[in-house]
N, C-alpha and C positions, 0 to 999 in steps of 0.2 A: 411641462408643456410651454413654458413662458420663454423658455430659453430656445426649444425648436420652431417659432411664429417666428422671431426676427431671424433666423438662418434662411427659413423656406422664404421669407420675404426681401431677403437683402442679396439673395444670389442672382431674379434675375432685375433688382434693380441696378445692382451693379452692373451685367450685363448689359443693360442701357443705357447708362452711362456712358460707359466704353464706348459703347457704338456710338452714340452722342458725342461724345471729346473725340473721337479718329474721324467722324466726319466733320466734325469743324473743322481740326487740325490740318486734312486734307481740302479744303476750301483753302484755307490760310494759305498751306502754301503751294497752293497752284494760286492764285492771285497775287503771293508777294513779287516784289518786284528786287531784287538785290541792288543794293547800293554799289557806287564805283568800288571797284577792289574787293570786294566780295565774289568768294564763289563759292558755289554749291558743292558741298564736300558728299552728300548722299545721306540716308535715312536712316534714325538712327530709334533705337526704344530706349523709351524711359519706363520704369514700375512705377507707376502713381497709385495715390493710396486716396480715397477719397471717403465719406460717408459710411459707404454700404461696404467697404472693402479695396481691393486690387487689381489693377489692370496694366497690360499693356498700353504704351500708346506709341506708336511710330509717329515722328515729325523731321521736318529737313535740318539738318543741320549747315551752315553757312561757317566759311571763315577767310579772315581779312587777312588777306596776306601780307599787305605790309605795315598792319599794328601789330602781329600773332595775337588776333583777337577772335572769338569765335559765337556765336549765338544760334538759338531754337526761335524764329520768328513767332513759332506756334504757341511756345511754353508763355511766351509774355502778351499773345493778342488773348489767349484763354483763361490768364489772368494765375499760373498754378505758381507758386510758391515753394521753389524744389521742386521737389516729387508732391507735392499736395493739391489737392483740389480746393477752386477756391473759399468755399464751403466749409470746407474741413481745416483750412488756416484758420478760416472765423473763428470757428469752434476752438482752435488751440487755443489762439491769442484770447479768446475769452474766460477759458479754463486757467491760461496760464496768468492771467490777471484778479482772478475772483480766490483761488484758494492762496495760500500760504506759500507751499510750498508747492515743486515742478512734480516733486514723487504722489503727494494730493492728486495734483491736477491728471496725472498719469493713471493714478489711481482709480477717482470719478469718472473719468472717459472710462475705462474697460468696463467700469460695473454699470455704468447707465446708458451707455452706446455701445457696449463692444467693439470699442475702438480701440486700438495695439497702437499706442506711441511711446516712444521711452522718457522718460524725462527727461535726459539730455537734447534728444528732436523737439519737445516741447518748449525748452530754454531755446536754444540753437535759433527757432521760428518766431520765437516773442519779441528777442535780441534784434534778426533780421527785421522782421516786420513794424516794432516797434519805435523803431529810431527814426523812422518813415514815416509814422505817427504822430509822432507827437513835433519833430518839423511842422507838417501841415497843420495842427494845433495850434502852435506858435508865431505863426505867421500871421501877418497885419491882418485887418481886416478890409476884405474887398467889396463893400455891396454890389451890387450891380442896377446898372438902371434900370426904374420901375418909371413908366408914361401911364401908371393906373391913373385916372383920374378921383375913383371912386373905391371907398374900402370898406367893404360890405363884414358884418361884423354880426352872431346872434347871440340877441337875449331874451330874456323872459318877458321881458314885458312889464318890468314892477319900479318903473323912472330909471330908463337910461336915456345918461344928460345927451343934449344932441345941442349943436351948433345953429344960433337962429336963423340963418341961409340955408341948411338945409329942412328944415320948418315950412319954411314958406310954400305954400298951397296945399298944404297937408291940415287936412281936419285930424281935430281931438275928439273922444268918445263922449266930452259932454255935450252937452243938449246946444250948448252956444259953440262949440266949434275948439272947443280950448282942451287943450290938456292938463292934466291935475297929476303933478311927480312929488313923492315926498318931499 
């Protein structure tokens, strides 16, 4: 029984899915806008594998005629990875980092998701997606401006030290107005 719950459950998630990713796809690219020297070569299907299973996805395909360069606007605004959903990268590249080996990782995914990747797609997606990783990892660090004035912080209650400026006009729970911190 445990094996036919996630079938009857993951056929029409899948289905909505799909329907989900073609209609974004379809937004995308009726909004894109082609760069110079780009054109519209017409629509093309990809099999994408996502979570719950497999789907069609039709999107525009574009190409630059004078780099012979060619792109899916749709595949990179919806974020898939190959054929994969974004989702279902995560899960590789999680898999393919937490066990040992890619044929493990291959392995875990079929028995606890029923998910079909090969270990070879599983290396292949870690490789891609990893080296892209661990750049941004490695890269300086950038904070960004904060104009907070005020950094609000919680405790329990049992002497946290506070700065005498912020003190001021605030009574303590003794009887004289003072507070008492270990």
């Amino acid at each position: 029984m445990e094996v036919l719950v996630p079938t009857a459950v993951f056929k029409p998630a899948n289905d909505l899915l799909a329907w989900l990713f073609q209609q974004a796809a379809d937004r995308i690219d009726a909004a894109y806008q082609p760069k110079l020297g780009e054109v519209r070569k017409g629509r093309e299907k990809l099999q994408v594998q996502g979570i719950f299973g497999h789907f069609v996805l039709e999107r525009d395909y574009y190409n630059h005629v004078g780099q012979q360069s060619g792109h899916y606007p749709a595949d990179a605004a919806l974020g898939l990875e190959g054929s994969y959903t974004p989702a279902l990268a995560k899960l590789i590249c999680l898999e393919g980092a937490d066990e040992p080996a890619f044929v493990k990782a291959e392995s875990h995914l079929k028995q606890t998701g029923g998910i079909e990747v090969s270990a070879r797609q599983l290396q292949r997606v870690v490789q891609r997606v990893g080296a892209a990783a661990q750049a941004w990892q490695e890269r300086p660090a950038q904070p960004g401006p904060c104009d907070a004035k005020v950094l609000y912080l919680s405790a329990d209650g049992t002497g946290v030290p506070m700065v005498p400026e912020e003190l001021e006009g605030r009574r303590g729970k003794q009887p004289d107005g003072t507070a008492k911190t270990p």
